[in-house]
Backbone as a ProteinNet text record, in pm:
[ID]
protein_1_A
[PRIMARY]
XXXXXXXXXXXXXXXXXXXXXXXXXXXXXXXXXXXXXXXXXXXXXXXXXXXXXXXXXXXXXXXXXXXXXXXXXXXXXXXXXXXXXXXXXXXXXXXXXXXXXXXXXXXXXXXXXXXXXXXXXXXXXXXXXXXXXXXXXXXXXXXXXXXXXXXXXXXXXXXXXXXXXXXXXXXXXXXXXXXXXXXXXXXXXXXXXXXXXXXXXXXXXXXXXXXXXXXXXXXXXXXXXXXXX
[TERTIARY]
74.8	20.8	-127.3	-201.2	-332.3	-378.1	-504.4	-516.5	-671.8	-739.3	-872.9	-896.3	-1013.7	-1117.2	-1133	-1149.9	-1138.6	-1049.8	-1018.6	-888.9	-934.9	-907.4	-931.4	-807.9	-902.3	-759.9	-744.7	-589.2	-619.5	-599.6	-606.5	-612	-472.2	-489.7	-401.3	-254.3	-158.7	-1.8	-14.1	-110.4	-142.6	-134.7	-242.7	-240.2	-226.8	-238.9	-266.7	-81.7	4.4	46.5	91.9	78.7	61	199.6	302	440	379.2	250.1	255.7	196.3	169.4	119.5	233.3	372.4	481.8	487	495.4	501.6	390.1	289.5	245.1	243.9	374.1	463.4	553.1	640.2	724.5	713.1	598	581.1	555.5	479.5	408.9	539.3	599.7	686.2	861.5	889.8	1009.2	1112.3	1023	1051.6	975	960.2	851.4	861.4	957.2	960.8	841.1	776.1	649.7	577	571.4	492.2	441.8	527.3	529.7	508.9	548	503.5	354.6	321	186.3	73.9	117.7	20.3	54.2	136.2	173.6	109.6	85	12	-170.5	-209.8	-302.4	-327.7	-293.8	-297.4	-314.4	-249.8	-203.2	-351.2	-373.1	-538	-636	-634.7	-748.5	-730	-671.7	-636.7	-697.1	-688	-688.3	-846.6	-851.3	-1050	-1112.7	-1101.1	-1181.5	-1173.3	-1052.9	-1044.9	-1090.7	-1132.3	-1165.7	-1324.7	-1393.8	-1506.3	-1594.5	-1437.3	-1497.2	-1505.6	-1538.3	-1538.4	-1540.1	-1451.1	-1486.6	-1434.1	-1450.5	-1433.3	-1237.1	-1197.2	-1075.1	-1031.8	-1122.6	-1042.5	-1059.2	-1162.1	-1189	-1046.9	-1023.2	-947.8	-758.5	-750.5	-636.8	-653.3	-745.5	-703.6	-668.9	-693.9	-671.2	-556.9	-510.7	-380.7	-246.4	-285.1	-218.8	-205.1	-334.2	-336.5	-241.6	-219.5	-139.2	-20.3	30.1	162	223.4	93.2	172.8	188.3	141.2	134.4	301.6	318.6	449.2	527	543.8	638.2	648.7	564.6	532	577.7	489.7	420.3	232.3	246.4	85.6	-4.6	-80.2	-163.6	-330.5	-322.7	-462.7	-592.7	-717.8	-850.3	-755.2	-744.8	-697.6	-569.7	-492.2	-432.1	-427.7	-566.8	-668.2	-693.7	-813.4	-852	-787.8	-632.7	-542	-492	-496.1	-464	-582.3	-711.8	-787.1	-831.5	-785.3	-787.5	-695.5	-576.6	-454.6	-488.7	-528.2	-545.3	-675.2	-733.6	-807.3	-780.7	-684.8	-584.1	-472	-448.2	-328.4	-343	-184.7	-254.3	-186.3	-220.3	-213.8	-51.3	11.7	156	154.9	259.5	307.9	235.1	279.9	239.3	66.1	29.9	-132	-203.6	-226.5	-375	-285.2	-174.7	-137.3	-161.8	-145.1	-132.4	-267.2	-392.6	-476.1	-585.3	-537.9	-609.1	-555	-406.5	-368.4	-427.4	-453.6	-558.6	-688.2	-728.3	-892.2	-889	-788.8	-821.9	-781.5	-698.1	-664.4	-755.9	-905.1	-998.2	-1030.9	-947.3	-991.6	-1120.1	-1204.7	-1257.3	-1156.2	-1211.2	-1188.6	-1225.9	-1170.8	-1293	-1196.8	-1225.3	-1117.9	-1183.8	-1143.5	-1154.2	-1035.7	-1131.9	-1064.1	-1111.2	-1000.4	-1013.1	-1119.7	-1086.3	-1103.7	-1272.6	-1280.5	-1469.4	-1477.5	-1593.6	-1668.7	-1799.9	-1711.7	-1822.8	-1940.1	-2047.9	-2120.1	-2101.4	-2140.6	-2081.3	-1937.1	-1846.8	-1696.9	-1621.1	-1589.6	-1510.4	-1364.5	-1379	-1300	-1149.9	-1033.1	-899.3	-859.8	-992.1	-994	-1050.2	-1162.9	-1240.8	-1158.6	-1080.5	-950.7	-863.4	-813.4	-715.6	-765.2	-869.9	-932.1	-931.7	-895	-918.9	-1072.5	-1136.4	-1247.6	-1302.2	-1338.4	-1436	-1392.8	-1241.3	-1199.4	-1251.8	-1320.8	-1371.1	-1488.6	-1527.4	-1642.5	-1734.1	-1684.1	-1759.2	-1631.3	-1653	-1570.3	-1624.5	-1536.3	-1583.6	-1521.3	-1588.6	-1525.8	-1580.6	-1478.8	-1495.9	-1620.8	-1654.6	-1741.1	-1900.7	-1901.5	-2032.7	-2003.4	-1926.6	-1883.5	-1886	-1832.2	-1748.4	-1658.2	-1596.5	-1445.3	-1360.3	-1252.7	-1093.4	-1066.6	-995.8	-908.2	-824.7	-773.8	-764.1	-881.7	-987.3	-1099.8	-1119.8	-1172.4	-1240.6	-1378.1	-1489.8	-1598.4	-1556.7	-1459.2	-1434.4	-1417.8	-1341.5	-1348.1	-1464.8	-1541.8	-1657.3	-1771	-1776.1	-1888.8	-1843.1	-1737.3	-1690.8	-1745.6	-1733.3	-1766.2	-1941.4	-2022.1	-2110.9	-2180.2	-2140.7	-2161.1	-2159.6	-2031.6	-2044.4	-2112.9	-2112.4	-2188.7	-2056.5	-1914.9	-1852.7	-1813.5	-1742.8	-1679.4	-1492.2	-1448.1	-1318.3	-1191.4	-1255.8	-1139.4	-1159.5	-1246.7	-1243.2	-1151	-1129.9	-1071.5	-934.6	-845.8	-690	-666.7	-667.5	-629.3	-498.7	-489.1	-383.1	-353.5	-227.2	-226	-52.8	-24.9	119.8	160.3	70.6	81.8	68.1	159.6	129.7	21.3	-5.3	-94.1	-220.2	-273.1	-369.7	-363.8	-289.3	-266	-279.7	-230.2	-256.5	-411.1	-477	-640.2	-676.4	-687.3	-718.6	-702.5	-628.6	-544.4	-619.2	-649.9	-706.4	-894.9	-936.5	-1024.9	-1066.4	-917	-947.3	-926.7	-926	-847	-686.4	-656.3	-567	-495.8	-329.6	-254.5	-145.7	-132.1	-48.7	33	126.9	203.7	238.8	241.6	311.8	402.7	516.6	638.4	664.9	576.8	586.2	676.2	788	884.9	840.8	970.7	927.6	858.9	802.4	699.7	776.8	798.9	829.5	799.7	836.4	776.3	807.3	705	759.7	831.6	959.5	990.1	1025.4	937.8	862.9	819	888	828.7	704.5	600.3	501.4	354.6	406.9	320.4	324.9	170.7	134.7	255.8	321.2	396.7	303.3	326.7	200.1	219.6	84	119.2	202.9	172	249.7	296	450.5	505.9	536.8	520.5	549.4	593.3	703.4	691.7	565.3	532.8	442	312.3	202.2	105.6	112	162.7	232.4	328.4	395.5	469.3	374.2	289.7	158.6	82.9	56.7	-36.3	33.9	177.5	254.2	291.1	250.7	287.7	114.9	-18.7	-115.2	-217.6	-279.5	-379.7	-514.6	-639.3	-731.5	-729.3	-801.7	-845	-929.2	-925.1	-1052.3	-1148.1	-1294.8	-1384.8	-1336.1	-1372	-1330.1	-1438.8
1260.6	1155	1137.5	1123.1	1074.7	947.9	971.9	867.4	857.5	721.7	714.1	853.9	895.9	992.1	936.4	832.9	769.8	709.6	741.7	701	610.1	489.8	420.7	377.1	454.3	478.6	314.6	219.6	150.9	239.7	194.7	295.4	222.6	119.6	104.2	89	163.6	119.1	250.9	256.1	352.3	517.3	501.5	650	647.7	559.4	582.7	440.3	536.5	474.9	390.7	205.8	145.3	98.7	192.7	217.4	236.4	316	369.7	246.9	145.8	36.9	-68.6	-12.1	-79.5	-76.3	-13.5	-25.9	-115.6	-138.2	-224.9	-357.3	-428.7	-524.2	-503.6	-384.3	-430.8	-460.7	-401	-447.9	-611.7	-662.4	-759.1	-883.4	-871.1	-925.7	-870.5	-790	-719.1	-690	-752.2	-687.9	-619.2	-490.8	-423.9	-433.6	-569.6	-588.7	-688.9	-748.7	-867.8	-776.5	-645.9	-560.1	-631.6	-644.1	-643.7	-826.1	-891.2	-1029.3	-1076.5	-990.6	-998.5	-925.7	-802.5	-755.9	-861.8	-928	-975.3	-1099.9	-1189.5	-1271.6	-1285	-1169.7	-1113.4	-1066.2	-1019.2	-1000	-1140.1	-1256.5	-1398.7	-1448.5	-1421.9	-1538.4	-1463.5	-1339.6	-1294.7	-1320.6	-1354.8	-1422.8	-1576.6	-1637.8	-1784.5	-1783.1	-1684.1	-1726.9	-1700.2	-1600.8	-1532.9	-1677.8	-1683	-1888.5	-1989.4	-2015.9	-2079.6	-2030.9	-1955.5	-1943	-1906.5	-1851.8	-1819.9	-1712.6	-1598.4	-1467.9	-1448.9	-1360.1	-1297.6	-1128.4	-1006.8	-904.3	-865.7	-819.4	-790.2	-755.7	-704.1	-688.7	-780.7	-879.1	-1025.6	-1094.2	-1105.3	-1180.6	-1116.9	-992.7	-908.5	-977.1	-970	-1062.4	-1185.8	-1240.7	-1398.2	-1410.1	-1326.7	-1347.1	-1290.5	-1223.2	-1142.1	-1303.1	-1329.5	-1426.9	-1569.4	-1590.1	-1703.1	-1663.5	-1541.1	-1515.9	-1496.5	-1484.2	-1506.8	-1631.4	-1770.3	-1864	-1886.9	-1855.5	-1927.2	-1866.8	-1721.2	-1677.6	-1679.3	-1778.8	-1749.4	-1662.4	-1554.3	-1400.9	-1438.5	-1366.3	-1385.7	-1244	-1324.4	-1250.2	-1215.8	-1105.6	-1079.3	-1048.6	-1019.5	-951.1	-839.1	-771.2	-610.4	-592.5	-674.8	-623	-666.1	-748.5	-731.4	-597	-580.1	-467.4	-361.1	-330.5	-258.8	-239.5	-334.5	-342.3	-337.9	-328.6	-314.8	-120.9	-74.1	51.4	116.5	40.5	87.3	124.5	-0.9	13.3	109.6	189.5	260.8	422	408.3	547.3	590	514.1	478.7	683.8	709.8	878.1	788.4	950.2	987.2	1018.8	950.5	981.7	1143.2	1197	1341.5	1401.3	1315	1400.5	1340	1299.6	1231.8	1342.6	1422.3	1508	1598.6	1719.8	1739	1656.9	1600.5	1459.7	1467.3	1442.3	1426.4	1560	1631.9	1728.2	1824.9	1772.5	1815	1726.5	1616.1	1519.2	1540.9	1591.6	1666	1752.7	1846.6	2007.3	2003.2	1896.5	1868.3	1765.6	1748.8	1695.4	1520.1	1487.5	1364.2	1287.9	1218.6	1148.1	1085.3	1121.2	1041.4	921.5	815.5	720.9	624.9	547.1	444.1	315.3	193.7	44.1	-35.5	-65.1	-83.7	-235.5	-326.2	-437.2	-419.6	-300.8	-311.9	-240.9	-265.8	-295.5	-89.3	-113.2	44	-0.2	-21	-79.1	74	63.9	141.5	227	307	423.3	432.1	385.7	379.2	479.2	567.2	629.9	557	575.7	471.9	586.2	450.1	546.2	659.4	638.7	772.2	852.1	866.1	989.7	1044.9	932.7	986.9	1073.1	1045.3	1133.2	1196	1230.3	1368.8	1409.9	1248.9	1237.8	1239.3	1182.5	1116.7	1212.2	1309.4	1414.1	1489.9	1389.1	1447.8	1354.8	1182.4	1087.3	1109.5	1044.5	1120	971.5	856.9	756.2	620.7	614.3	528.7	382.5	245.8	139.2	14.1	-32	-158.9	-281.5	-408.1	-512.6	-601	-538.5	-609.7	-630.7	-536.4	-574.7	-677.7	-743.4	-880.8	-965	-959.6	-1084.9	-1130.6	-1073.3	-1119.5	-1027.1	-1057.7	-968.4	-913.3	-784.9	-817.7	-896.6	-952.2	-908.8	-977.6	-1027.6	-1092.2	-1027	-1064.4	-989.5	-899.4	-963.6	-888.9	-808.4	-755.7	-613.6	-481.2	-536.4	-435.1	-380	-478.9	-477	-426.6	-437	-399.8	-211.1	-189.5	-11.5	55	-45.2	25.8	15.6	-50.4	-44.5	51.1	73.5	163.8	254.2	291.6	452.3	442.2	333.8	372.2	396.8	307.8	357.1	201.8	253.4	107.7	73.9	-71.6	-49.7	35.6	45.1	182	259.9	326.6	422.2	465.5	380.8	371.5	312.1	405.3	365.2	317.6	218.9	190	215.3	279.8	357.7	274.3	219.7	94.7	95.9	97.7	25.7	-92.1	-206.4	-335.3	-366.4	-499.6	-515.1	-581.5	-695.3	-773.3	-682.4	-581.5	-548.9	-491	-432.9	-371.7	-489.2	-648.6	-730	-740.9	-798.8	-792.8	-703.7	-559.5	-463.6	-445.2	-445.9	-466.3	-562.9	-733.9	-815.7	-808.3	-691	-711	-565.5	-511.2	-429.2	-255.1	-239.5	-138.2	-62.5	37	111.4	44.8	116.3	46.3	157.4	234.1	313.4	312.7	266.8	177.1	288.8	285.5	421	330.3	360.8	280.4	301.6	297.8	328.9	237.5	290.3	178.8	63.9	-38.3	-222.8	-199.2	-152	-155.2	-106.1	-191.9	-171	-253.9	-206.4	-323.6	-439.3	-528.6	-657.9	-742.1	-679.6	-733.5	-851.1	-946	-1054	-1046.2	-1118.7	-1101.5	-1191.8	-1120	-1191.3	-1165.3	-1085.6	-1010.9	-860.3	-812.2	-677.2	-566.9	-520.5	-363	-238.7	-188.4	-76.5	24.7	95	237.3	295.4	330.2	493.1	426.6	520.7	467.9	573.4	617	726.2	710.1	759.1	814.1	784.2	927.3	969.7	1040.3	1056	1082.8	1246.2	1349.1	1490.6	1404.9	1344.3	1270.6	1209.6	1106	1128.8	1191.9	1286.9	1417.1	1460.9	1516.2	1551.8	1443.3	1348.8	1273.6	1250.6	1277.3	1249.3	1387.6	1370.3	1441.7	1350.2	1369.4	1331.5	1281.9	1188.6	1122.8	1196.9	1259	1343.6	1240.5	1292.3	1190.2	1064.6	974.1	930.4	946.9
-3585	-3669.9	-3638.9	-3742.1	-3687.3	-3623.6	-3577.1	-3469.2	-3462.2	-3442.7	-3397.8	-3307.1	-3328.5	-3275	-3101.5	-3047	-2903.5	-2848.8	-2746.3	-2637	-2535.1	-2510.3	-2426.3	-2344.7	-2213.1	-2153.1	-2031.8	-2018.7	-1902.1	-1761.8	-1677.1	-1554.1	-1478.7	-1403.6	-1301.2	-1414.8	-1337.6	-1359.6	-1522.8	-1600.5	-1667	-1657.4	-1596.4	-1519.9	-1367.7	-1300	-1164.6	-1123.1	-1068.9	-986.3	-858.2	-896.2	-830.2	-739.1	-743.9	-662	-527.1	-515.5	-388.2	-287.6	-363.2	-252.6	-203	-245.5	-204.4	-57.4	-10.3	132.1	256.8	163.1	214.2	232.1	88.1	61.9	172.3	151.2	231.4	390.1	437.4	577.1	577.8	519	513.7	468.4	379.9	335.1	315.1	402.1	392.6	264.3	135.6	26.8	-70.2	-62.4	-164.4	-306.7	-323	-457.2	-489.7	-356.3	-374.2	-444.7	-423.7	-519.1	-653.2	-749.2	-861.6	-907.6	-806.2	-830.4	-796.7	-687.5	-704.3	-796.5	-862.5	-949.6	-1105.4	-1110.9	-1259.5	-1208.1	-1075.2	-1034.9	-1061.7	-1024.4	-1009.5	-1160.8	-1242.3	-1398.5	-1457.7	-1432.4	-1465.5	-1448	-1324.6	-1209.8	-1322.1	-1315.6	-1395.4	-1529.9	-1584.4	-1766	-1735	-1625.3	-1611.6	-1555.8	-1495.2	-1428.1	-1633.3	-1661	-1810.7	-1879.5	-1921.8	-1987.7	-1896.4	-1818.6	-1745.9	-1728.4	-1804.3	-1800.8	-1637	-1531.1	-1399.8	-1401.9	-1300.5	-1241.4	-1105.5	-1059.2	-925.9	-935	-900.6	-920.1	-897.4	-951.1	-946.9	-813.9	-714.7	-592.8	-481.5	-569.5	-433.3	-479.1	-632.6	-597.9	-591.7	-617.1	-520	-418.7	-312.3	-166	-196	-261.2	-301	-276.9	-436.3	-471.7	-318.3	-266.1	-175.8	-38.3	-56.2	44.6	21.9	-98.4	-174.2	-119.7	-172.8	-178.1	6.6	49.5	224.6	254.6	205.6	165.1	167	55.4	-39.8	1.9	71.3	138.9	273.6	345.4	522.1	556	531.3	574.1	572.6	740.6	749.6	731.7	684.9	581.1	638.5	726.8	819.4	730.9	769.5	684	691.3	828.1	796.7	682	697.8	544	402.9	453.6	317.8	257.6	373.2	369.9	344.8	419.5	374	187.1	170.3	11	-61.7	-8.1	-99.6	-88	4.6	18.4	-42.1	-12.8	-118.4	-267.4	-301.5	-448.3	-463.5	-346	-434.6	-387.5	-371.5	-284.7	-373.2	-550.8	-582.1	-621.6	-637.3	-702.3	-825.1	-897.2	-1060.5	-1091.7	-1202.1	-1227.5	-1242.3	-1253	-1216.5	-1343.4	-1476.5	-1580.9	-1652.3	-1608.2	-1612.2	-1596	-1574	-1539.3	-1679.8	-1701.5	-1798.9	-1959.1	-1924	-2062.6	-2106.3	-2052.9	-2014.3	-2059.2	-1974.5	-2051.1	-2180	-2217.9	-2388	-2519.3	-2449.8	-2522.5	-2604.6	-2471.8	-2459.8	-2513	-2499.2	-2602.7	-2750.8	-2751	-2936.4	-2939.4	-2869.8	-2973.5	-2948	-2882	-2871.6	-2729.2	-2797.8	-2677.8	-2590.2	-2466.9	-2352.2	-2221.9	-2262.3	-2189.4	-2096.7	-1996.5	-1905.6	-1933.1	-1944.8	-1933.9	-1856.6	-1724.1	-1607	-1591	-1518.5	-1463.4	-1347.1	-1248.1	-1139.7	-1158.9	-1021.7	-1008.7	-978.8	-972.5	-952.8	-833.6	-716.4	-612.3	-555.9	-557	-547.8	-406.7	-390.9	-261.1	-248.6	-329.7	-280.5	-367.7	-340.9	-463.3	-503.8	-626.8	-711.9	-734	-755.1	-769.1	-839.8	-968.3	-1023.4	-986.5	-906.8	-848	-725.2	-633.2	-535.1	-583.4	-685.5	-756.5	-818.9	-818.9	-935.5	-1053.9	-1094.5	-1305.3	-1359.2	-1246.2	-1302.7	-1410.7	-1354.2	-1398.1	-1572.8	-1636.1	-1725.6	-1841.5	-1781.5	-1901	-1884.5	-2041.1	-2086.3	-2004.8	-2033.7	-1968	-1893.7	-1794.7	-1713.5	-1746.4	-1815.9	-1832.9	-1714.2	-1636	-1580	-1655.6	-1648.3	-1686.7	-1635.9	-1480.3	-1403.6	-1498.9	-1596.3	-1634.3	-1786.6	-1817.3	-1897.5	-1822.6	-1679.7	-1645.2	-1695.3	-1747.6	-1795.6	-1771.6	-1791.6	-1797.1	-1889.6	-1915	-2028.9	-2044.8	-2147.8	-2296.6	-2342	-2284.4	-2370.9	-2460	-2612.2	-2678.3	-2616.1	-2559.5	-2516.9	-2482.6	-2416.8	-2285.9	-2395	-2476.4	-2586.2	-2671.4	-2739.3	-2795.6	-2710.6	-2605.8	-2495.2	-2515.4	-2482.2	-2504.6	-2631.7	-2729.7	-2898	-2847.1	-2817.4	-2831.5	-2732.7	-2600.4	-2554	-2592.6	-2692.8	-2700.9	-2887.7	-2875.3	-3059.4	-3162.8	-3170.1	-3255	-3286.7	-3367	-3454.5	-3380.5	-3377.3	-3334.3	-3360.4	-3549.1	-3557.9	-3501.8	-3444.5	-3402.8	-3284.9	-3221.3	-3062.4	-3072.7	-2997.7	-2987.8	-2816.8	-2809.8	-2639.9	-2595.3	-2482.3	-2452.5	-2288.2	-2301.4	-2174.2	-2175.2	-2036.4	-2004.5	-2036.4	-2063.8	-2039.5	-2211.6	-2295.4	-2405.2	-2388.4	-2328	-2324.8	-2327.7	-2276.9	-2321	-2435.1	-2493.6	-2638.6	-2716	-2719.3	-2791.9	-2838.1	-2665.7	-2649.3	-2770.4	-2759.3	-2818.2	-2974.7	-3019.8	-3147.4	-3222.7	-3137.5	-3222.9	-3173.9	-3124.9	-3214.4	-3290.2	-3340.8	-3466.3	-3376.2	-3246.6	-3190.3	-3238.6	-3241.2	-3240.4	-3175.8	-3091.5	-2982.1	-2974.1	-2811.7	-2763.7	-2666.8	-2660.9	-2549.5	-2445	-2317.9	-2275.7	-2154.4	-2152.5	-2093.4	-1970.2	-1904	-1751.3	-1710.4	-1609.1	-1538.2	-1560.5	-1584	-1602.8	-1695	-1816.5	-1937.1	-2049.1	-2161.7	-2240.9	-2356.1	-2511.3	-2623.5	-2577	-2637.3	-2693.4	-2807.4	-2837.7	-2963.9	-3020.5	-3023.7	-3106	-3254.3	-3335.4	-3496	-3477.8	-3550.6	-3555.2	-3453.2	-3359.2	-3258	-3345.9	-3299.2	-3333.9	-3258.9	-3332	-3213.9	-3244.3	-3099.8	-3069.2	-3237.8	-3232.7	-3348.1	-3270.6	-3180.3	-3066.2	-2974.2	-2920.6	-2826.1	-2723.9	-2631.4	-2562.1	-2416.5	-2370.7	-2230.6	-2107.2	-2158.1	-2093.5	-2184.2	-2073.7	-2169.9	-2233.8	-2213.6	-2273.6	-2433.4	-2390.1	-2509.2	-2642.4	-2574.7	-2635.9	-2676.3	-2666	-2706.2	-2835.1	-2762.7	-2918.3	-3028.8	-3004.1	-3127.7	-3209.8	-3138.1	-3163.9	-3218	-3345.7	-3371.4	-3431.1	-3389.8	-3426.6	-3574.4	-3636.5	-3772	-3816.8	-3885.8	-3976.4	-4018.6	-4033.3	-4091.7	-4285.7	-4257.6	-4374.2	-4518.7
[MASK]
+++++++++++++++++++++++++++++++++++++++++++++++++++++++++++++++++++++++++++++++++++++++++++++++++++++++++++++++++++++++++++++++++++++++++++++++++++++++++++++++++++++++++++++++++++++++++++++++++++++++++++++++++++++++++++++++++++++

């Protein structure tokens, strides 16, 4: 089926799996299921700082949130496994079929670009340059230069203008609906890819993604470029 000419890809839980920082739950909290209550925490704080007209970079406030939840679960919560989780998250690797996916994308023609929550701290190589995607987008976007989160509108609009295209042009390609919502309303494409725990939202009255896939190979075959109009 055809598809906008640009792929905007999300990164964490997207392409880069954030399973592998379970174990640093479970030490800390002897269930590595805190995993998943703290990244949907941490997804939540950053929806609530953007409306709230605050900012702090996605991985100051990962410690935050990490630090709360030792809080509410009395589990203590050191700098070092701060620090630990902020290394984590930038250690996450790439799902099995991501670099495949990825580059069947690229050779049937489509741009390739990332719009990430998470920061791009200078000298640090980022989870995509660890895992060795980087070098396959054409331009890597973090939120840090809005100050906002997604699903804001700006985060989106800041990407079109960077690269000089219009929102049709660009299909955002994300695990999470909530960013496919973001995306969608302000005039983006929408490609859901169902990574464990991710799936539609079926709600009448909410946008459902165009594409629904697996994985990103699943994607590829269901996707061919938009010819000029």
């Amino acid at each position: 089926m055809a598809a906008p000419p640009v792929l905007v890809f999300d990164v964490n839980e997207t392409l880069l799996d954030i399973e592998s920082m379970a174990p640093l739950f479970d030490d800390l909290f002897g269930d590595r299921r805190v995993l998943r209550e703290w990244f949907n925490q941490l997804v939540m704080y950053s929806m609530t700082a953007t409306l709230s007209n605050s900012y702090v970079d996605f991985a100051t406030l990962a410690g935050g949130v990490l630090r709360m939840l030792g809080a509410v679960h009395r589990a203590q919560v050191t700098d070092d496994d701060v620090s630990r989780l902020t290394a984590s998250m930038g250690a996450m690797p790439a799902y099995a079929d991501t670099l495949d996916g990825l580059n069947q994308l690229r050779d049937n023609g489509f741009r390739l670009v990332t719009l990430t929550n998470s920061p791009h701290p200078p000298g640090t190589p980022t989870a995509l340059e660890n895992s060795g995607l980087a070098g396959l987008f054409e331009r890597r976007f973090t939120v840090d230069a809005c100050q906002a989160f997604k699903p804001a509108p700006p985060v989106y609009r800041y990407v079109c203008r960077e690269l000089g295209v219009a929102p049709a042009d660009c299909l955002m390609v994300a695990s999470h609906v909530w960013d496919l919502l973001g995306a969608r309303n302000v005039g983006f494409g929408t490609a859901l890819i169902t990574r464990p725990g991710n799936t539609p939202l079926p709600v009448e009255g909410l946008p459902q993604p165009d594409f629904v896939a697996a994985d990103l190979p699943s994607l590829a075959r269901q996707l061919t470029p938009r010819g000029p109009d």
